[in-house]
C-alpha positions, 0 to 999 in steps of 0.5 A: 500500500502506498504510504506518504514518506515522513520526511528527514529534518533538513539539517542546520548546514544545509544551504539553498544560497549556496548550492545556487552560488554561481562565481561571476569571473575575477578581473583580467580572467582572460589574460590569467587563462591565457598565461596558463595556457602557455605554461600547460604548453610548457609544461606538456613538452617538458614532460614528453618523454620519449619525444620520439613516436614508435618507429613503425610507418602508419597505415595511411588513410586510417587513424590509430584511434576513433574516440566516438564522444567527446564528454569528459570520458572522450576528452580524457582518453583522447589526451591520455593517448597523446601522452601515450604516443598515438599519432593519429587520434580523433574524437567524433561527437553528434552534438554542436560545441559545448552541448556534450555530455548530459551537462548543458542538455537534460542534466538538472543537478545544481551541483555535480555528485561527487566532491570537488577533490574528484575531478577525473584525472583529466589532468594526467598529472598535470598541475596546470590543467587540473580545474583547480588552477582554472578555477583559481585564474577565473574566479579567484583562490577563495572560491574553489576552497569555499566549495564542497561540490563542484556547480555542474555549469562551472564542470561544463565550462572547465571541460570546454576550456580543457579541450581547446587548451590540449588542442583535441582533434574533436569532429562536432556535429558527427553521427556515427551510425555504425561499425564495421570491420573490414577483415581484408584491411584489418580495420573498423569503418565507421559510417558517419554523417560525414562519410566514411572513417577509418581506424584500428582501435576504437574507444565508445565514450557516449555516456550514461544513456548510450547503451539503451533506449528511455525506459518509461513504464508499460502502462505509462505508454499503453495508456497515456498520451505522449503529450502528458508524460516525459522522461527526466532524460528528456526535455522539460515542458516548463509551460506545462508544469506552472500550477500544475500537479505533477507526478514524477516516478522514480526516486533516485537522483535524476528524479529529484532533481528533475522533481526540484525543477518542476517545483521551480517551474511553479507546479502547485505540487509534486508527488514523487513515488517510489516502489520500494518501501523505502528510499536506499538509505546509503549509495555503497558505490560512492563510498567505495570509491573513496578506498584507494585501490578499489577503482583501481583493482575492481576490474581483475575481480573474479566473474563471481565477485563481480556478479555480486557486487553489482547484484548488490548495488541493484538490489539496494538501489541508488539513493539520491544526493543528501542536498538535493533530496533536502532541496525537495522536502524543504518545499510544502509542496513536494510529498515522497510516497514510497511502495507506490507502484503503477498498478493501473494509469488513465487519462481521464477529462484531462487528467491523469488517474492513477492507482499507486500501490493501492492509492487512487492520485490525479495529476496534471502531468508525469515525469519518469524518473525510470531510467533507460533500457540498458541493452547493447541491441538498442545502440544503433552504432553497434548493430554490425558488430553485436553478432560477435561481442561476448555477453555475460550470459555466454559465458557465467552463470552464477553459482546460488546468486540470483540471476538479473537481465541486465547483468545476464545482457551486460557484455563482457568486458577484459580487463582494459574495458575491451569488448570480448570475442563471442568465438576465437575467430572475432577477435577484432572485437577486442579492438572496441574499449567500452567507457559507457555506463548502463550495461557496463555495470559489471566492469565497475565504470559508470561514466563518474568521475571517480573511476575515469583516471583508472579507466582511461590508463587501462585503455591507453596502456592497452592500445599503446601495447598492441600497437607495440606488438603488432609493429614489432618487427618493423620496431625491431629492425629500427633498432638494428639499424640504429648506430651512433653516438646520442 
């Protein structure tokens, strides 16, 4: 039965002033960024060491490496290559400059989810490119020490400025539809809207909501029309919310927050229901990640360990920010109803008519907080090469655990994030390293911050040493050659 959720005193130091706090930038901005542009360009020749490429002769017409999304994810293996030593690397991104990743799209987080202390390891070690120094020459030194959370506008900004100072080679407005290996040519074709690409590894950096289609309820689309319902990964009808009653399904993090921009779009109230009987009461990842060696290691676990720390983290559920669920229930108009499943949905006199765990609700509008379909079939770029790719199911069943559709459909992943053959004969998969979220549960990278430094070194170091080995008589005979004094 549906049952109204007492709400948790909003603690003493809880603060809407600051998580709305945005920093207007300091005097002379523009010239402190230029400087440390400099010094970054600087500071990366310093440190390229060996200055000299692989001596193999690159195959002409053909990148060594196609970054397909160039979010945070993208950027990151894109510079780490270049530390590695890839000479021909480019990043194709579907969106215009700026809007990539969820950031300035359906992203309604004030601030970003993890502390400010973790940023990605954009950097690669890098004082000057860290988002403190950029930080620091925008806004001042007292802003970054004054914060808790990273504003994810603030991220948005820094990730823009971050790929125009390491000159990345990103493509905008590039679609990739799909990828195909040519076995005569040992390569992958990329289709893109542009034409035709090709390359010898590929890295897919597309993000939380790759893997899958927007999952709303069944009888969320059997019964309603399109136009009282949408999807907190979607856009947000501002013009159908004021004075309004609004009904948001789900209660995790996106839920809330997307609850929190209705209440701000003035609806005249917001119920959020969750079918669990309770909200999870801690997110066991986000404090795991603060282990030294877990992000790190969580990769090399055994199939089982792995299968039962995600059956876990599925089973608990993800509960939602501190502030943001006290930026919700500090509002009278927002009310939590827990163990309130769909059980039947109608529109009705321009209605809404609900039954919610045995609760009977009318509502103007709905939001589903249900997130997407997480299933390798529905990512259109990998339709070709689906047929060949590894899934759980093919080779684990777990022993007395109980089984799970997601985790039974995620694929397979070694140990550098790379896609795993079906059969021996399609090994060209492993050339596919898998940095997106949602059917990724089993490798332990969710597109956060926390694992990303861990994720891209594993990816670059792995390309770096196939292409090592692969050329390693053209290498060897370079190195008998070699005579004379240095």
């Amino acid at each position: 039965m549906a049952t109204l959720a007492q709400k948790l005193d909003i603690p003493d130091d809880f603060s809407m002033t600051e998580r709305l706090y945005r920093p207007s930038p300091r005097l002379g901005w523009e010239g402190r960024l230029r400087d440390l542009e400099a010094q970054i360009r600087v500071d990366v020749e310093m440190l390229r060491y060996p200055v000299d490429p692989l001596p193999y002769t690159p195959r002409e017409g053909m990148l060594e490496v196609a970054v397909i999304g160039a979010g945070q994810t993208g950027k990151a293996v894109a510079f780490g290559l270049d530390r590695f030593g890839m000479r021909s690397v480019k990043l194709f991104d579907r969106n215009p400059p700026g809007l990539q990743g969820p950031w300035r799209n359906y992203a309604r987080n004030h601030l970003l989810r993890t502390r400010k202390s973790e940023t990605g390891g954009l950097h690669w070690g890098f004082p000057n490119l860290h988002f403190q120094r950029w930080c620091d020459s925008k806004f001042g030194e007292d802003y970054f020490r004054s914060i808790k959370k990273i504003p994810r506008l603030v991220w948005a900004d820094y990730l823009d400025w971050f790929g125009e100072a390491v000159k990345l080679p990103i493509e905008y407005n590039v679609n990739v539809s799909d990828i195909v290996w040519n076995p005569g040519l040992e390569c992958f074709e990329l289709e893109t809207s542009q034409g035709v690409a090709r390359a010898q590894f590929i890295v897919l950096c597309t993000g939380i909501e790759s893997a899958g289609l927007q999952r709303f309820p069944q009888l969320v689309q059997e019964n309603l029309p399109p136009h009282v319902y949408s999807h907190t990964m979607g856009d947000l009808p501002a013009d159908r919310l004021a004075d309004r009653d609004v009904v948001v399904i789900g209660g995790g993090a996106s839920a809330f927050d997307t609850a929190n921009a209705a209440l701000d779009a003035g609806a005249r109230s917001v119920d959020l229901l969750v079918r669990r009987e309770n909200l999870p009461p801690v997110h066991r990842v986000c404090l795991a990640s603060r282990w030294h060696g877990y992000h790190r290691h969580y990769i090399e676990l055994s199939d089982e360990m792995k299968w039962a720390y995600s059956l876990a983290d599925l089973d608990l559920g993800v509960p939602p920010p501190r502030d943001t669920y006290y930026e919700a229930v500090r509002d009278d108009r927002f009310n939590i109803y827990c163990s309130a499943g769909i059980e039947s949905v109608r529109y009705e006199n321009g209605k809404i008519v609900g039954r919610y765990g045995g609760a009977d609700m009318r509502h103007d509008y709905m939001i589903c907080g249900t997130g997407s379909r997480n299933s390798l079939a529905d990512q259109s770029e990998l339709h070709s090469i689906l047929p060949f790719i590894r899934l759980w199911k093919d080779g684990y069943i777990p022993n007395g655990l109980a089984t799970h559709p997601e985790l039974e459909n995620s694929p397979y992943l070694g140990p550098a994030l790379q896609f795993t053959p079906l059969h021996d004969r399609d090994h060209f998969v492993k050339r596919i390293y898998y940095l997106c979220s949602g059917v990724a549960h089993l490798s332990g990278f969710r597109c956060n911050l926390s694992g990303l430094q861990y994720a891209a070194e594993r990816v670059c170091h792995d390309i770096s040493r196939t292409l090592f080995i692969e050329n390693e008589q053209q290498i060897k005979s370079a190195f008998d050659r070699h005579a004379g004094w240095e």
